[in-house]
Backbone as JSON Lines, residues from 0, in Angstrom:
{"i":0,"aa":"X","n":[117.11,-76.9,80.54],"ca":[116.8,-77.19,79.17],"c":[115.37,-76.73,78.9]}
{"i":1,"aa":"X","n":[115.25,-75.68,77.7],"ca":[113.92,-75.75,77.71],"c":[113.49,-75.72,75.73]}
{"i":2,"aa":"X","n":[114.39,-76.33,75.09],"ca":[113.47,-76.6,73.93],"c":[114.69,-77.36,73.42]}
{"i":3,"aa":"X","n":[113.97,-78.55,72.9],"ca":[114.7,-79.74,72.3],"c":[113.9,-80.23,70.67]}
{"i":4,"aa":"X","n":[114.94,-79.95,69.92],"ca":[114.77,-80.56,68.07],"c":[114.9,-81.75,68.12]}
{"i":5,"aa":"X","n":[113.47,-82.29,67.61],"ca":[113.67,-83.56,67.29],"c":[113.12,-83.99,65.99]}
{"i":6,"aa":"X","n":[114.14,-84.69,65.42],"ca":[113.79,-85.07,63.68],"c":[113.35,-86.11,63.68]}
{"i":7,"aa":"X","n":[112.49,-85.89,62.27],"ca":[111.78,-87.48,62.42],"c":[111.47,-87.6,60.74]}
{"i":8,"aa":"X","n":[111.68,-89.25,60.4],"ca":[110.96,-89.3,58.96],"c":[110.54,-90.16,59.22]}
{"i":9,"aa":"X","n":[109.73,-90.81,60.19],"ca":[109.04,-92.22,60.53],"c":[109.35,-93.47,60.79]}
{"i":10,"aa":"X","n":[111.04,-93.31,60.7],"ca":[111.77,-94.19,60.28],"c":[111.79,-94.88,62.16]}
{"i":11,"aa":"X","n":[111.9,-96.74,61.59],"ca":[111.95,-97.16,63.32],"c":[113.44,-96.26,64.25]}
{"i":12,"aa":"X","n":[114.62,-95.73,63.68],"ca":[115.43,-95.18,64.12],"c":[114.5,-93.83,64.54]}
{"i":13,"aa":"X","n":[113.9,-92.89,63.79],"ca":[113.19,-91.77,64.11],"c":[112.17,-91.95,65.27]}
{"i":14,"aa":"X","n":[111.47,-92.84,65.4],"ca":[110.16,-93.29,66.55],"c":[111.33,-93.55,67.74]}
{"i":15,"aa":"X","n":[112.18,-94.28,68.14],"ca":[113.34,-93.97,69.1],"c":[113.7,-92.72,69.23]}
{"i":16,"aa":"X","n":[114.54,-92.11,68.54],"ca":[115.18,-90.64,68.59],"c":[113.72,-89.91,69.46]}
{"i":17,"aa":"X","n":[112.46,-90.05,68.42],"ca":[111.14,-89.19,69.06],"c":[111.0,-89.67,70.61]}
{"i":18,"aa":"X","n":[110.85,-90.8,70.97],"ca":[110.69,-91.91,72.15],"c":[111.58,-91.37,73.24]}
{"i":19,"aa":"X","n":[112.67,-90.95,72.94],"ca":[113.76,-90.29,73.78],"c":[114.16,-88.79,74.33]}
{"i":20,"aa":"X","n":[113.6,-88.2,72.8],"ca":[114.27,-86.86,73.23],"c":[112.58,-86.27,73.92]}
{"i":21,"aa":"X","n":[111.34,-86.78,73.55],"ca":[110.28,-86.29,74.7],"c":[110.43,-87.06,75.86]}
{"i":22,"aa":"X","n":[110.78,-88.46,76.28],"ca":[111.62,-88.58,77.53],"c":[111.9,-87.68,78.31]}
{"i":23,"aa":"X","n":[113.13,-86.8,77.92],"ca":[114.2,-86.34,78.41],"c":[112.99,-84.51,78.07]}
{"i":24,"aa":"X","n":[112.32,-84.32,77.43],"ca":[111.6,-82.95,77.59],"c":[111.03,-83.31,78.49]}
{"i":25,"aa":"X","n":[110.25,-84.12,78.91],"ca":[109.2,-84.4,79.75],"c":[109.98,-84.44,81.37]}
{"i":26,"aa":"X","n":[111.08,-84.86,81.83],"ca":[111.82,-84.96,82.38],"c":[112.74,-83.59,82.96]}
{"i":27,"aa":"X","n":[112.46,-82.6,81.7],"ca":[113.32,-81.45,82.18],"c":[112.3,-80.08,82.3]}
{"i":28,"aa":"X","n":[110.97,-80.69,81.72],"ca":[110.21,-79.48,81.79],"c":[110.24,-78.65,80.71]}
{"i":29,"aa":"X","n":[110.73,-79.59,79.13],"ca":[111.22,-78.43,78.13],"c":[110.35,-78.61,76.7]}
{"i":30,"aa":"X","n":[110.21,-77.8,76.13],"ca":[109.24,-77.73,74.75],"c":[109.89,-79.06,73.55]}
{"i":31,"aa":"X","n":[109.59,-79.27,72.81],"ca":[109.8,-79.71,71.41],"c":[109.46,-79.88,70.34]}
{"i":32,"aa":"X","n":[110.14,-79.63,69.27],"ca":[109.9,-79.27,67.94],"c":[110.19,-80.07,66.99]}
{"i":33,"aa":"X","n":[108.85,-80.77,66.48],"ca":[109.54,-82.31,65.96],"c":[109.57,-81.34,64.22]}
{"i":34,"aa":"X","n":[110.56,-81.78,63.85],"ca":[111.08,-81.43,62.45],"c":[111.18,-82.95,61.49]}
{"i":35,"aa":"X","n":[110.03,-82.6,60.24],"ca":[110.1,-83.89,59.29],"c":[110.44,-82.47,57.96]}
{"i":36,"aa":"X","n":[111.72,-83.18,57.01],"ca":[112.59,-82.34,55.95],"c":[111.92,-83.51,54.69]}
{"i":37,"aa":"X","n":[111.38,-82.9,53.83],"ca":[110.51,-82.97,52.92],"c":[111.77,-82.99,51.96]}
{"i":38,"aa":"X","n":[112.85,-83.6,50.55],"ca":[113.9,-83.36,49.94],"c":[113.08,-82.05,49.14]}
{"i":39,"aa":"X","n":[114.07,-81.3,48.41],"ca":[113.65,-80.01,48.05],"c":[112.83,-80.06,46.81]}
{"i":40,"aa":"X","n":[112.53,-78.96,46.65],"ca":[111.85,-78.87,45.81],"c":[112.41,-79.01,44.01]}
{"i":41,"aa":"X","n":[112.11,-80.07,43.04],"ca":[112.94,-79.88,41.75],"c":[112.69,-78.2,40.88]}
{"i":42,"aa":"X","n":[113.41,-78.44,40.11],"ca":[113.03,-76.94,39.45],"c":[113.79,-77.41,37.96]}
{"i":43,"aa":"X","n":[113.06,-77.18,36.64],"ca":[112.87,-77.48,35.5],"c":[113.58,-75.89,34.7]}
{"i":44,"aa":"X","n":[114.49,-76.06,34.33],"ca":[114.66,-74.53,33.75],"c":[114.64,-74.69,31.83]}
{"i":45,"aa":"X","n":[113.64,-74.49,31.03],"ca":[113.46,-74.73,29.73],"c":[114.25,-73.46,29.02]}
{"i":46,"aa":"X","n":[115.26,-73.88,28.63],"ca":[115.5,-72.43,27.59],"c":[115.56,-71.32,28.32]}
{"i":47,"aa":"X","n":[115.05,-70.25,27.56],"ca":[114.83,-68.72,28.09],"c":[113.79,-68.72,29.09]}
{"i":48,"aa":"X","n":[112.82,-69.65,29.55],"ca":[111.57,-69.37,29.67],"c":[111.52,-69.51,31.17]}
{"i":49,"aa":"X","n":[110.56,-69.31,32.16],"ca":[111.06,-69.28,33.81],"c":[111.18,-70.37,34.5]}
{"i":50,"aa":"X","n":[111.87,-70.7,35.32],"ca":[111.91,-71.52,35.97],"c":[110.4,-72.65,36.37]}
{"i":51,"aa":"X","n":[110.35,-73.78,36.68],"ca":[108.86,-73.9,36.94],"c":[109.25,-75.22,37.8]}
{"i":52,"aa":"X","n":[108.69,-75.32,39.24],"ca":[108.51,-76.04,39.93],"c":[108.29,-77.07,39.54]}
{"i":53,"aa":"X","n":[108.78,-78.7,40.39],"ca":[108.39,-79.43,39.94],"c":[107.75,-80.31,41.6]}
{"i":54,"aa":"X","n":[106.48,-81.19,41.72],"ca":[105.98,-81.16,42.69],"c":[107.27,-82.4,43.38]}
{"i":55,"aa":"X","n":[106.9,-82.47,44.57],"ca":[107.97,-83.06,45.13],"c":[107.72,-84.58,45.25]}
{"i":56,"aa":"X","n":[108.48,-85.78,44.99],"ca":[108.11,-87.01,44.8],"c":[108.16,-87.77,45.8]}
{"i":57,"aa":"X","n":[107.86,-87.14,47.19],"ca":[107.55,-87.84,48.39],"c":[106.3,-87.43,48.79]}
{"i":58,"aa":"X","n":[105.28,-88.99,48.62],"ca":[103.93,-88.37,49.5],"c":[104.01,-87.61,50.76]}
{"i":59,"aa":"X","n":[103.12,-86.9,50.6],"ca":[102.9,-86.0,52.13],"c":[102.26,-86.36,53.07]}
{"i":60,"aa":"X","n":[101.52,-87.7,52.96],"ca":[101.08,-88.59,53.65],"c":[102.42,-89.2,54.99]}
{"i":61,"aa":"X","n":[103.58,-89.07,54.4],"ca":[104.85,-89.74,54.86],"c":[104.92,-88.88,55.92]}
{"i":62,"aa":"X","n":[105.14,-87.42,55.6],"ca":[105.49,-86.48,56.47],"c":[104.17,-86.21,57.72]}
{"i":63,"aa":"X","n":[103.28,-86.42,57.43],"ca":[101.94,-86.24,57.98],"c":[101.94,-87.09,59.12]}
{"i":64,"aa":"X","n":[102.4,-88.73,58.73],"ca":[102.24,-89.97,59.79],"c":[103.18,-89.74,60.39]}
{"i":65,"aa":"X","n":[104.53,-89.28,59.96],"ca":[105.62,-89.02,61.07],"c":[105.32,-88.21,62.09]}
{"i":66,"aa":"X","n":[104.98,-87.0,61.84],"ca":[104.75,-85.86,62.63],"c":[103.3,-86.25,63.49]}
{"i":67,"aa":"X","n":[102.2,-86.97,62.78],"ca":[101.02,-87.01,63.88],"c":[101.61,-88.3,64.95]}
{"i":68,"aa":"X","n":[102.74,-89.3,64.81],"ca":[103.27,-90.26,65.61],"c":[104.03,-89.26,66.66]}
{"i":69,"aa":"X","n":[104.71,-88.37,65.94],"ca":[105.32,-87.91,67.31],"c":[104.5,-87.04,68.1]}
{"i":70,"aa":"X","n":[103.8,-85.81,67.57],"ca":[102.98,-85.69,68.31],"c":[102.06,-86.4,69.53]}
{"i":71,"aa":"X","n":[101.47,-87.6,68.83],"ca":[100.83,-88.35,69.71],"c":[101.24,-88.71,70.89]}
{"i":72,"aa":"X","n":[103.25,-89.18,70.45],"ca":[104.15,-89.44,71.86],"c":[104.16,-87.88,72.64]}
{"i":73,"aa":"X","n":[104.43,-86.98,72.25],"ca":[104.68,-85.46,72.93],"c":[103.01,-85.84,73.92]}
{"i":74,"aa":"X","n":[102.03,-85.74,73.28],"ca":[100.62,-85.4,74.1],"c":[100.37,-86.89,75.22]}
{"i":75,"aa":"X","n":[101.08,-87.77,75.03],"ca":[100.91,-89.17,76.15],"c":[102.0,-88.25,77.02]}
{"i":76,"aa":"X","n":[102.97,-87.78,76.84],"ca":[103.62,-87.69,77.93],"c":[103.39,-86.26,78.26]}
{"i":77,"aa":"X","n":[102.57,-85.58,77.91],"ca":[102.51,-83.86,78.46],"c":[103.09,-83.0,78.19]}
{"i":78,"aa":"X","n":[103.89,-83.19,77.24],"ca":[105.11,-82.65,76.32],"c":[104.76,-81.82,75.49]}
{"i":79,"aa":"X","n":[104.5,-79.96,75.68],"ca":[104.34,-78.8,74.72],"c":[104.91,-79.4,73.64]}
{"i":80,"aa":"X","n":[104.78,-79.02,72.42],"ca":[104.83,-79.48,70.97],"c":[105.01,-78.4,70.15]}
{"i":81,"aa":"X","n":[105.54,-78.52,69.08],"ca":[105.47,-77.99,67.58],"c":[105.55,-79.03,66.33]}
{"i":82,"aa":"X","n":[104.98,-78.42,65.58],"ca":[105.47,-79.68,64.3],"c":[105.93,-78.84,63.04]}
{"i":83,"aa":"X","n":[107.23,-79.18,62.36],"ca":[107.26,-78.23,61.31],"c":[107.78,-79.15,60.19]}
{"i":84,"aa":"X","n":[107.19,-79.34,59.05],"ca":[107.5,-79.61,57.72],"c":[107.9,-78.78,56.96]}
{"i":85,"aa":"X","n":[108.68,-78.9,56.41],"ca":[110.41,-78.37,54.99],"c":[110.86,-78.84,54.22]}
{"i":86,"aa":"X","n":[110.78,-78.45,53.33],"ca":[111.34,-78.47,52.15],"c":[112.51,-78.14,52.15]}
{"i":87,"aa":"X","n":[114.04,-79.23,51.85],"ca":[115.06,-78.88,51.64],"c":[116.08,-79.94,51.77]}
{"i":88,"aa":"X","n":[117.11,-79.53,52.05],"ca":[118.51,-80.21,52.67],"c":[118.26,-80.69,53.74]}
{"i":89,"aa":"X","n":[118.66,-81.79,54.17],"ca":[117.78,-82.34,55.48],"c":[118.54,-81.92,56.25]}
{"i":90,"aa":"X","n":[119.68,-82.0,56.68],"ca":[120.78,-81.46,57.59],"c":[120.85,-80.41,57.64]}
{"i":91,"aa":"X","n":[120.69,-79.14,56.99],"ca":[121.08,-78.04,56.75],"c":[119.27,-77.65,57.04]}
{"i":92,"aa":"X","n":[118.5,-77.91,57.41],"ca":[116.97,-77.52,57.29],"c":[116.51,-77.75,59.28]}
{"i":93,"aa":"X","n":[117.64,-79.2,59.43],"ca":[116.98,-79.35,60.72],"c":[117.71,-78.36,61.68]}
{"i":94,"aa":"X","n":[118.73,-78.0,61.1],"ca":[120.11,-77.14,62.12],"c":[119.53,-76.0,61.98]}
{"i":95,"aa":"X","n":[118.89,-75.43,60.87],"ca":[118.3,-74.35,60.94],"c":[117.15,-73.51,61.67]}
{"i":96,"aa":"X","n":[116.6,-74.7,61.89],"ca":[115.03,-75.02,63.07],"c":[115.56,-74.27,64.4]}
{"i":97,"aa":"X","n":[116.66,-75.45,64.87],"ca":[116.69,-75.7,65.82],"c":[117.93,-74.38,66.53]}
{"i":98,"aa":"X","n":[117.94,-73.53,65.2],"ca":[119.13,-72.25,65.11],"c":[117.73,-71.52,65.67]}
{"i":99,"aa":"X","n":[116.83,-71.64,64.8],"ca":[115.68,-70.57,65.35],"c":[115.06,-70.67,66.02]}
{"i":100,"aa":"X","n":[114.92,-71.88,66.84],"ca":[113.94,-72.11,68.16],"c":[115.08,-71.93,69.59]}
{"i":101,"aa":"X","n":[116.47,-71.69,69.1],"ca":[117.45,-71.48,69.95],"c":[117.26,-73.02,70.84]}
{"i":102,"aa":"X","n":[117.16,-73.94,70.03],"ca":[117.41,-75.26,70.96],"c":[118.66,-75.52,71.82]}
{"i":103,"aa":"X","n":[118.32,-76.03,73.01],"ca":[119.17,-76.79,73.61],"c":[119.91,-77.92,73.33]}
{"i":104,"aa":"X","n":[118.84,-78.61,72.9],"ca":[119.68,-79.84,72.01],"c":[118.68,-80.15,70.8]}
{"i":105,"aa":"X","n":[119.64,-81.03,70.05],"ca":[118.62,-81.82,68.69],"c":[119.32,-83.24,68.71]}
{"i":106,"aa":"X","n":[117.45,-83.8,68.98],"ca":[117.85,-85.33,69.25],"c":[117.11,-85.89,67.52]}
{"i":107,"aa":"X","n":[118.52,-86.58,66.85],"ca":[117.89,-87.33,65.88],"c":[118.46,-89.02,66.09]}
{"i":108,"aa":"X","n":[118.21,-89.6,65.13],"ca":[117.99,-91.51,65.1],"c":[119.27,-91.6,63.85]}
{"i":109,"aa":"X","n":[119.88,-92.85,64.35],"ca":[120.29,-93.37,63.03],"c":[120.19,-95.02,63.42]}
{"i":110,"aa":"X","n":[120.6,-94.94,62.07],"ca":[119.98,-96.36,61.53],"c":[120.99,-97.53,61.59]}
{"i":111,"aa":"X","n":[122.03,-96.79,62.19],"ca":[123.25,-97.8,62.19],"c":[123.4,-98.58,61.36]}
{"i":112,"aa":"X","n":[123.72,-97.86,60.05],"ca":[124.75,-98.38,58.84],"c":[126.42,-98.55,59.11]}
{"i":113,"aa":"X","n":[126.7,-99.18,57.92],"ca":[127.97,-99.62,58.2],"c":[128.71,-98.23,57.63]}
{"i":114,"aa":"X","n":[129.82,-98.23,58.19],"ca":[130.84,-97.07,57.52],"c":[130.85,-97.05,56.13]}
{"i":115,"aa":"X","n":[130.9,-98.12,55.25],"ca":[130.71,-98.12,53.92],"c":[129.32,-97.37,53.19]}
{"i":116,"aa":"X","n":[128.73,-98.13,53.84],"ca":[126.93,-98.04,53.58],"c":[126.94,-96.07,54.11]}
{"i":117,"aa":"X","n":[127.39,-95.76,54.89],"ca":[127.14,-94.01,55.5],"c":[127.79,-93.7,54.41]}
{"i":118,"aa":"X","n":[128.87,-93.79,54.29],"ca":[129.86,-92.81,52.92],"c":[129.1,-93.03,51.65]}
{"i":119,"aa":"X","n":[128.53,-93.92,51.32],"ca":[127.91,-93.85,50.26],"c":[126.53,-92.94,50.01]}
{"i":120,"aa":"X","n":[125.57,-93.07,51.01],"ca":[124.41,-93.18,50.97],"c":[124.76,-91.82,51.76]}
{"i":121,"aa":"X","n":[125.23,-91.12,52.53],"ca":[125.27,-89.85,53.21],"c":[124.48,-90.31,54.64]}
{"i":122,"aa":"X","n":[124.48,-89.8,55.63],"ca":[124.29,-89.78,56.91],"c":[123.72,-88.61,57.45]}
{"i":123,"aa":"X","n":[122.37,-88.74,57.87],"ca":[122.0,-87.32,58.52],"c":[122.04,-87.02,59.79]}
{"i":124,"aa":"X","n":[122.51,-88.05,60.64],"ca":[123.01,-88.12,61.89],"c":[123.97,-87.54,62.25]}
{"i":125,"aa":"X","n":[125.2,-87.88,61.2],"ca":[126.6,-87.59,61.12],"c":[126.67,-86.23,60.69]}
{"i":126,"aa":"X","n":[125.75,-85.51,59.29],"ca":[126.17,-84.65,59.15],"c":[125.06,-83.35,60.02]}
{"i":127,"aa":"X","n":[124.38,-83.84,60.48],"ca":[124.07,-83.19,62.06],"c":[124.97,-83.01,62.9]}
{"i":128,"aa":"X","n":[125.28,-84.03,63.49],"ca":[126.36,-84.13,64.62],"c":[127.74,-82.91,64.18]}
{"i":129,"aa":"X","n":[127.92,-83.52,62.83],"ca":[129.12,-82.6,62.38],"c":[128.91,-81.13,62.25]}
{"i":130,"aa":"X","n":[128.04,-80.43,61.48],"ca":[127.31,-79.0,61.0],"c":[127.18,-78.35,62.52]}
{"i":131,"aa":"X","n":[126.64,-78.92,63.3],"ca":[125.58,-78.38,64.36],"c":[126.43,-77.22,65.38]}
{"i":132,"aa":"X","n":[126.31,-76.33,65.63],"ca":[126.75,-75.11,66.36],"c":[126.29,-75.33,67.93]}
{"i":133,"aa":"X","n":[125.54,-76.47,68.45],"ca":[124.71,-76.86,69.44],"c":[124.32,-78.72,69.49]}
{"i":134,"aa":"X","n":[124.35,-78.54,70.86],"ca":[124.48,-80.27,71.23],"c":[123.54,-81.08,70.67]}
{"i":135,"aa":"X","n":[124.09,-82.15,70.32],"ca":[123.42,-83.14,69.51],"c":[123.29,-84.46,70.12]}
{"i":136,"aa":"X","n":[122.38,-84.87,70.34],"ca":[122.25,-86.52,70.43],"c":[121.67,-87.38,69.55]}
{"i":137,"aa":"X","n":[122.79,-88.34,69.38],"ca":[122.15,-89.53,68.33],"c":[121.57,-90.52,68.78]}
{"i":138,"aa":"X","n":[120.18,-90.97,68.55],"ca":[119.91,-92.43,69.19],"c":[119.76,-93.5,68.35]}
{"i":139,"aa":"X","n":[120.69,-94.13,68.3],"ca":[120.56,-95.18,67.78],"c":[119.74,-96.45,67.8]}
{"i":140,"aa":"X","n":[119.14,-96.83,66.74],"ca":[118.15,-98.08,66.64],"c":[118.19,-98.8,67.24]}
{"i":141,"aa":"X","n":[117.43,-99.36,68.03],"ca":[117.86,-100.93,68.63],"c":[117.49,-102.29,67.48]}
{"i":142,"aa":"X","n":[116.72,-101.92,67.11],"ca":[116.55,-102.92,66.26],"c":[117.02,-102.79,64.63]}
{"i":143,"aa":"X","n":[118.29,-102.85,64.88],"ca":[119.05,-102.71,63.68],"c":[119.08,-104.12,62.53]}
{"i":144,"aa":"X","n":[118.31,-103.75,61.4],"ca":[118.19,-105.11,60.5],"c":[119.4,-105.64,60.26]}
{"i":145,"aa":"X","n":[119.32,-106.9,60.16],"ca":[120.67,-107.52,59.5],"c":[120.87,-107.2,57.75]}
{"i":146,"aa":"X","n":[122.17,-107.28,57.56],"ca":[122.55,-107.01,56.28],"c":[122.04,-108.32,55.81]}
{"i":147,"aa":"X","n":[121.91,-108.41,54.29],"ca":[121.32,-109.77,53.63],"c":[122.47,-110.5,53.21]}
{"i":148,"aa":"X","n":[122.59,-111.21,53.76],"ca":[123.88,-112.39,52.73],"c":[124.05,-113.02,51.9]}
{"i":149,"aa":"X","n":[124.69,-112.88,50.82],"ca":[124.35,-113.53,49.66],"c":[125.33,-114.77,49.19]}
């Protein structure tokens, strides 16, 4: 193994997934490329007139703390690094990475929702796992919140 995708949005499922898949680099002697997917960019089309960007409504602060957390785990354990921030489809952005770094594997987190809660809300675990042309591992949360009862 020598280069492993690992996604991250800061999320406690993502700090696991990160926690694991440099584990397992550190362990095999292999690079990694932590990938945080920024949702895309809006675009405003007025009439005849050109298209015009609209800025994106996730601080970049978000993407910044994710990526300097994993980093930090990559450099405790000796773990070569990359960090890449994107703009896009999150599933379709991380498969693409990890198409061009010719990864071995891509380790992402889920959050262990309920089957209801995934179909609704979409799953980027799942539609990783599903899309991916190349091996995938999911790590799942350990500390999965309880649903609220009402």
């Amino acid at each position: 193994m020598k280069e492993i995708v690992i996604a991250t949005d800061g999320s406690e499922a993502a700090r696991e997934a990160v926690e694991y898949g440099v584990e397992l680099a550190s362990e095999n002697g292999a690079a990694v490329t932590f990938v945080h997917v920024l949702p895309p960019d809006d675009y405003v089309v007025a009439g005849r007139g050109p298209v015009v960007p609209r800025p994106h409504h996730v601080d970049m602060d978000e993407s910044e703390s994710a990526l300097a957390e994993a980093s930090d785990a990559a450099i405790a354990a000796g773990v070569s690094y990359a960090l890449e921030r994107i703009s896009g489809e999150t599933v379709a952005e991380i498969i693409a990475v990890a198409a061009a770094k010719n990864a071995d594997l891509i380790v992402v987190g889920s959050r262990g929702r309920g089957a209801i809660s995934s179909a609704l809300l979409g799953s980027v675990s799942k539609g990783v796992l599903n899309q991916a042309k190349r091996p995938v591992l999911i790590v799942r949360a350990t500390a999965v919140p309880a649903e609220s009862v009402a």
